[in-house]
Every structure is written in C-alpha cells, then in structure tokens.
N, C-alpha and C positions, 0 to 999 in steps of 0.2 A: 879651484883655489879661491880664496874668499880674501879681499882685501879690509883693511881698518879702516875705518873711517874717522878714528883719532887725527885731529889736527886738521879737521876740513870743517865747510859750513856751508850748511842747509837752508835755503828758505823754501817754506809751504804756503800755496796760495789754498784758501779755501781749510785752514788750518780749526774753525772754531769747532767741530763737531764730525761726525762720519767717518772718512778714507782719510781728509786732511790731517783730521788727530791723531789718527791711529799711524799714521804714516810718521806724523813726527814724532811719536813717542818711537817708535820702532828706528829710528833713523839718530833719536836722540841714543839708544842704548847702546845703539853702536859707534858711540864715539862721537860724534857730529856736534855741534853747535848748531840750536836751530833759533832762526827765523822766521815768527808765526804771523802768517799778515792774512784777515779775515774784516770785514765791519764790523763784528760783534765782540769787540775790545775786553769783552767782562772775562767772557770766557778763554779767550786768548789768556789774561792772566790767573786765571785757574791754571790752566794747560800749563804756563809756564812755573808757578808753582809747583803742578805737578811732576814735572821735568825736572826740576829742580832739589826736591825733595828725595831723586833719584838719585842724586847725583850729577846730574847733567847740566846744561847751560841754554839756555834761550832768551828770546826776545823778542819781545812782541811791537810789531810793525804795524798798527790796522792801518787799512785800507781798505776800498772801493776798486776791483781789480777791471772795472768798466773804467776807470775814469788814469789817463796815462801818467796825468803828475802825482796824483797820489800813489801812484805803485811806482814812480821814480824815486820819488822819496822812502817808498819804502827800501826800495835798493838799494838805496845810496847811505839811507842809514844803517843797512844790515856791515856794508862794507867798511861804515866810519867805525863801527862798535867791532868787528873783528877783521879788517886788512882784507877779507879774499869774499869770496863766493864759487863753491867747487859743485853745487850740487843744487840743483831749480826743480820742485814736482809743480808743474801746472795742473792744480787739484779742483781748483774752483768751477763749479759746474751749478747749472739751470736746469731741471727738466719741466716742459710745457707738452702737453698729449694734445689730442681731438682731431677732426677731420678736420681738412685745409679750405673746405666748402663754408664751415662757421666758424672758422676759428679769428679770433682777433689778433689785429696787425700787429699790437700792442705783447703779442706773447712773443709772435716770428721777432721784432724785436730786442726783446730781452735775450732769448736766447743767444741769437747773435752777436749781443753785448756782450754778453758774460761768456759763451762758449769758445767764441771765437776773439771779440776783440782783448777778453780781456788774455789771454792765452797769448795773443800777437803783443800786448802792448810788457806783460811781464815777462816776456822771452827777450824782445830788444831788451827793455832796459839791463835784463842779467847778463847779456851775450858777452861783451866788454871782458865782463870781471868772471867769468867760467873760462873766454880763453888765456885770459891773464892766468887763473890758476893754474890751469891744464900745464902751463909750460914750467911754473914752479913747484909744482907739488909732488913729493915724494911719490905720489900713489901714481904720477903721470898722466892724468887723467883728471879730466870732469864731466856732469852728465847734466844733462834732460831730461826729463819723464814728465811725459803729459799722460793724466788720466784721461782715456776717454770712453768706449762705448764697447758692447756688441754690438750697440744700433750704428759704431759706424765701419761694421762688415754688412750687416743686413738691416735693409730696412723694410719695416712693418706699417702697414693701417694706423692712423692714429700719431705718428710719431715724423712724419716725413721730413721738419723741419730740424727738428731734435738730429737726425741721423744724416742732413743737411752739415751742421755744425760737426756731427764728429766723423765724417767722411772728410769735412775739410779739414777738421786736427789732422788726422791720419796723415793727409797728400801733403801738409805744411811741414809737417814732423821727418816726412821721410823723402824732402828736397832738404831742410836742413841739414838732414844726417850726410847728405852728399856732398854739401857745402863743405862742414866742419871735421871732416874724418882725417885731412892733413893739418888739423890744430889741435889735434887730439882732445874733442868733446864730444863724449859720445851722445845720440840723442835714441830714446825708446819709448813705446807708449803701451801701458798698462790698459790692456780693457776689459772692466768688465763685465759681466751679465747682474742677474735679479742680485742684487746687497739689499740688507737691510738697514737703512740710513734713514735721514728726512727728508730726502730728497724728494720724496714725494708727497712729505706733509702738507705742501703746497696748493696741490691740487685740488680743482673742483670736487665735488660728490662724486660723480658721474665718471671721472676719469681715475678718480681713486677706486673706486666699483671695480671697476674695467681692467685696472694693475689686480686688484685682488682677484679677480676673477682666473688671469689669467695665468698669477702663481698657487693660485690653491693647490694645496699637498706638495709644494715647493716647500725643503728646509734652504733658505736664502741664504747667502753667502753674510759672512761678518767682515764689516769695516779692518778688521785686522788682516781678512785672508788676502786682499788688495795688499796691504801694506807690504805684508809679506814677499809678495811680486817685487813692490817698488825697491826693498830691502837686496833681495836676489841680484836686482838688477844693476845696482849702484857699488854693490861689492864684489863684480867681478873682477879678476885682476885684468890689469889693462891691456893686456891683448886680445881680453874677448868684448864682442860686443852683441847683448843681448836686445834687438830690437822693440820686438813684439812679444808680449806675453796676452795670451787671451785665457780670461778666468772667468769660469762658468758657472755657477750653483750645477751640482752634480745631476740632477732630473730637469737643468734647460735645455730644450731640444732648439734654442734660435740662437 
C-alpha cells in the first residue's frame, strides 16, 4: 500500500542537478512541498519553476551543506515558509578516485566535508522538526533517506576514501534508525551503483579514463531510477519500513 504525500514537506540536499532533481521532481508529483537547498541558486530556481509549472510547490533554500549555519538556516526557513518538515533525502554527495599513495589531502578532505559532515550537520538540524511531524501527521510517520554508495558495501582500488565516507553513512543511518523507531521516523539509505550524473565531471583525465574504462558497454543507470527508490521508500504506509534499497545498473558485477 502506498501512502500520499499530499500535506507533507520535503527538503533535498544536493537538489541542483542529478539524483537531487530527479528525486524532487518525483517527490514533488507526489504531493510533497519541496525544499530545494544546493549552492548553485540559478538552477535551483529553474527546478522550482519547473515544479511549479507542474503544479506543485517549492522553495529554494541554497546553501553550502559543508558549512552548519547555512544549512540551519536553511531548515529553519523551509519550516517558517510551511509549519513541518516530514521528509529529509541526504543527496549531496562528492566523488574523488586515485590511489591513497598520491593522492592529495585536500581531496580526503573534501569528501569528508560533504559526504559526511555535510549528511551530520543536515540530519541534526532536520531531526527536531521530522519527529515533531511524525507525531502530527496524518500519514504517522516521517523519514530519512540518505543517498549513498555501492562503494559503501564494497570497496574497490582507487576509491578507499570515497567508500570510507559511505561505509560511515551506512553505520550513522543504521544507529539512527535504532534511535528513532519509538518516534516514529523512519530512516533508509538508497544506494546506488554506475548513474549517469556529473558526478564525475569533476575528475581528473586519468581518473575519468579509469570510470570509463571500467563502465564500458555499461547502460548506466538514470538519475530517475535512484529517485524512483527514494519515492518507493517514503510512501510506504507506516507500518513498513524499508531500510536499504541497493540499485545497481543491470551489467554491474560490484
């Protein structure tokens, strides 16, 4: 059974491009009020445009999901412009490849900013106002969904740090979910394999080489089929709780 998400409210970290968009479009059609909070503000108000034009309702929050008071404020504005907060995707993500022998400090860094603290700093700030909803909302229920990895079931050559950050999503996500199961917020984590997003427009030559090489004759998974997870996950009815979903491009063997 599939619950509505009319009369609840969304925010997406990580919202301007990829899983984020796709996820709040998909989140917007089912009802939801979203809050789109990315640094790249232009296209946030496309997205919300786009949303809008649907039908739907948004608001765009930018932020810096590294940096704690800009993502308070973002929170705190999503909750002054609609009363609640029922539903958090922790989308925002970094990918840095190469071996741990050259690789710069400056990359383990970043990752860790964004994979991790920025994932800790937008979970506190929302926790508040998801178990305030949970106890008023018709649907009974609110949720968590952190995006994170295959890399953090397995990890590979090249990526240690990377599967680092979503090995410790995974163990934060799933002490949360034992926390909060008598305030009724459910928490789950999306993860998945090869997407085709910009995630890796980033990267060096060498380490883009290296992705290509190693999805060749790969058809990569679409920023929608993630969504589609986060969607599943958020409208079950409230007795179920679906933790884990791992989604794989259909020819990844990792």
């Amino acid at each position: 059974m599939t619950a509505t998400l009319a009369g609840t409210v969304a925010l997406v970290t990580g919202a301007s491009s990829g899983i984020g968009e796709a996820t709040a479009r998909a989140l917007a059609g089912g009802g939801a009020k979203i809050a789109l909070l990315a640094r790249r503000a232009e296209r946030l108000e496309q997205l919300k445009s786009d949303i809008e034009a649907a039908g739907g309702e948004a608001l765009v929050v930018a932020a810096d999901v590294t940096v704690a008071d800009q993502v308070q404020r973002a929170v705190d504005a999503t909750v002054a412009a609609w009363g609640r907060l029922d539903t958090l995707v922790n989308n925002a993500g970094l990918m840095r490849m190469g071996e741990a022998v050259d690789a710069p400090l400056a990359d383990w860094d970043d990752l860790v900013s964004v994979n991790i603290q920025g994932v800790l700093y937008t979970t506190r700030a929302a926790l508040p106002h998801l178990v305030a909803a949970a106890g008023d909302s018709p649907r009974g229920v609110a949720d968590i969904v952190t995006i994170s990895s295959t890399a953090g079931w397995v990890a590979r050559p090249g990526t240690a740090v990377y599967s680092l950050t979503k090995f410790g999503v995974n163990a934060f996500s799933e002490g949360l979910r034992q926390e909060l199961i008598g305030r009724r917020v459910r928490v789950g984590i999306v993860g998945p394999g090869t997407v085709d997003t910009e995630i890796g427009d980033h990267l060096p030559a060498s380490d883009r080489a290296a992705m290509d090489e190693r999805t060749a004759g790969m058809t990569k998974l679409r920023s929608e089929d993630v969504a589609d997870a986060v969607h599943y996950m958020v409208t079950r009815d409230r007795r179920v709780a679906v933790n884990q979903i791992l989604v794989r491009a259909a020819e990844q063997t990792w």
